[in-house]
Legacy VTK file of the C-alpha trace (Angstrom):
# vtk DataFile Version 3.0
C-alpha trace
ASCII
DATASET POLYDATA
POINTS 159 float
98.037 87.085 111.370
96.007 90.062 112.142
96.869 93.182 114.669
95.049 96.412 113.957
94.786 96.477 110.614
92.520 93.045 110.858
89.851 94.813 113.272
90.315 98.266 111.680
89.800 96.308 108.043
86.640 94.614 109.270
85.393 97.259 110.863
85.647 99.998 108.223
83.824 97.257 105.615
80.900 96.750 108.406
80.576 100.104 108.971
80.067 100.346 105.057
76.457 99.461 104.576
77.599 96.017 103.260
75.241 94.380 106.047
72.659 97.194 106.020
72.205 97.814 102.499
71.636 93.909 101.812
75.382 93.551 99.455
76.249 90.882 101.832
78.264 89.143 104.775
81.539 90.650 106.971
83.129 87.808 108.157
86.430 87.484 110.630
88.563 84.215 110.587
86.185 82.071 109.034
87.550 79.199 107.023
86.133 78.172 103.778
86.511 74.783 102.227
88.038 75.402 98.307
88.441 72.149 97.505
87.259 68.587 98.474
89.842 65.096 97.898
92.006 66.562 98.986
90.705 69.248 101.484
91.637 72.453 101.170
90.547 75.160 103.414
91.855 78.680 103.922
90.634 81.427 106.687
91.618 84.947 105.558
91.596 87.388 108.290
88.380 88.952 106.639
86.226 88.245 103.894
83.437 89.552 101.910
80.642 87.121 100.789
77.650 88.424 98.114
74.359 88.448 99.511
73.467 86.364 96.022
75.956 84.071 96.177
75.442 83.236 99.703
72.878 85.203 102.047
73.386 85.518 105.832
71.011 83.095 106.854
72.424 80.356 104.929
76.204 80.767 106.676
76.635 77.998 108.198
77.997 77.890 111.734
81.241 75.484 110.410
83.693 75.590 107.231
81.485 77.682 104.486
81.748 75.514 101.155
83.056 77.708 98.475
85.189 80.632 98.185
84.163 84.692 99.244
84.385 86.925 96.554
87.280 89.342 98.739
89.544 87.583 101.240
91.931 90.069 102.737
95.131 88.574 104.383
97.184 90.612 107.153
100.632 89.494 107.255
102.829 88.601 109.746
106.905 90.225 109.790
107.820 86.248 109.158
105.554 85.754 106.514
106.652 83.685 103.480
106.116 84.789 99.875
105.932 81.451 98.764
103.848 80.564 101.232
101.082 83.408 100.194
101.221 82.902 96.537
100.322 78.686 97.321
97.245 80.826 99.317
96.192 83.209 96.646
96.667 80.422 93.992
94.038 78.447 96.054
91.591 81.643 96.416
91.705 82.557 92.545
90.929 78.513 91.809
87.730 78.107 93.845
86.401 81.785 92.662
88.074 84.344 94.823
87.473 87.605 92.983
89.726 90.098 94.760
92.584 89.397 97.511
93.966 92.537 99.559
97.046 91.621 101.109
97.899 94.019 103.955
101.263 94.496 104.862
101.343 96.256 107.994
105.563 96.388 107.761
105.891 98.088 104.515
102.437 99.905 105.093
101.134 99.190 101.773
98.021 96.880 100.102
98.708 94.975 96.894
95.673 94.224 95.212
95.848 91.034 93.726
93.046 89.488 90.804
92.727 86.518 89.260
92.822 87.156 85.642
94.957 90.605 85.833
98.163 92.705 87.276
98.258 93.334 90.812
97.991 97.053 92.144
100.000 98.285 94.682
98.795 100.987 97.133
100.274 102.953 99.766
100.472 106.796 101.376
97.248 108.581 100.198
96.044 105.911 98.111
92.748 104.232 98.454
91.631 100.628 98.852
88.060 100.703 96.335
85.628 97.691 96.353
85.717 97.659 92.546
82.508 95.590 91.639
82.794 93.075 94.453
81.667 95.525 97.221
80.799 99.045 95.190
81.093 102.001 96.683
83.432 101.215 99.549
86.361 103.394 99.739
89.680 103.149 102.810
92.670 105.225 102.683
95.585 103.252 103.086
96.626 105.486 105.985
93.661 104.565 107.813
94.841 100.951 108.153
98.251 101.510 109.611
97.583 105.101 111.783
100.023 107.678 111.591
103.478 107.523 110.692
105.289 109.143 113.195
105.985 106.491 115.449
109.194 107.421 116.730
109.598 106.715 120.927
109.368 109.700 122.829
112.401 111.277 124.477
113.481 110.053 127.948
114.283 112.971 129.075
111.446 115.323 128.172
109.180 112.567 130.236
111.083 112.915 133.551
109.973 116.852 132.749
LINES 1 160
159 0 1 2 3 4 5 6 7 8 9 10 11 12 13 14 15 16 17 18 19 20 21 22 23 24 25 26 27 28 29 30 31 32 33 34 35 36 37 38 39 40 41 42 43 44 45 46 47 48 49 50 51 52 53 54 55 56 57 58 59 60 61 62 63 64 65 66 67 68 69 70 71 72 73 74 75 76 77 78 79 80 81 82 83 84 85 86 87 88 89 90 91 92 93 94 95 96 97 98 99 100 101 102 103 104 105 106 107 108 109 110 111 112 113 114 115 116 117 118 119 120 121 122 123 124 125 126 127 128 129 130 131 132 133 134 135 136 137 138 139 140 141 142 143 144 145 146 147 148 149 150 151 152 153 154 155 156 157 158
């Protein structure tokens, strides 16, 4: 999973001052065990952990035990619905507060919580940090770049 809306996602949220400002850890690809007996362990394409739940010096260099409070998963064309709700069921178990789900085909973000409806967001709309990372704002449009993405003519390149 990933492609530019991964690195663009991450780097937006690190260039909020998440890191600076002491609210916590940026973190790319990192798995976190969410359960034990059986092992389960899930590695959003970013993630956002509270400096009080779990301060930077204590990240381990491994699996991080626990869940982060915002995982955001950038899908793939093949993904499988079925296949992401089993994920988000998993997040929202071992404490996941928010889940963005990117969907770079239909250029939108549904917002999922644990305990309420989902929000969809696309166009002009913005991605907010809510209470898990306050403050942080991303237009939609930011993630995906600009629509017109049509290929160029043939013949106006041969001039």
């Amino acid at each position: 999973m990933g492609g530019p809306a991964r690195f663009v996602t991450a780097e937006q949220l690190s260039s909020y001052p998440v890191e600076r400002d002491g609210l916590g850890t940026v973190l790319v690809e990192t798995g976190y065990v969410l359960r034990t007996r059986p092992d389960t362990v899930r590695g959003p394409d970013v993630s956002f952990i509270n400096r009080a739940r779990l301060p930077p010096e204590r990240i381990p260099d491994r699996f991080i035990p626990g869940a982060p409070d915002l995982a955001i998963e950038i899908l793939p064309p093949d993904a499988r619905w079925s296949e992401i709700e089993e994920t988000l069921a998993d997040y929202f178990a071992a404490g996941v507060r928010v889940v963005w789900v990117v969907e770079p085909q239909e250029r939108r973000v549904l917002v999922r919580y644990p305990d309420r409806a989902p929000r969809i967001l696309s166009g002009n709309d913005c991605i907010e940090g809510e209470d898990v990372v306050p403050g942080f704002r991303l237009a939609v449009t930011a993630l995906f770049g600009p629509t017109d993405l049509a290929p160029s003519d043939p013949a106006e390149e041969r001039g």
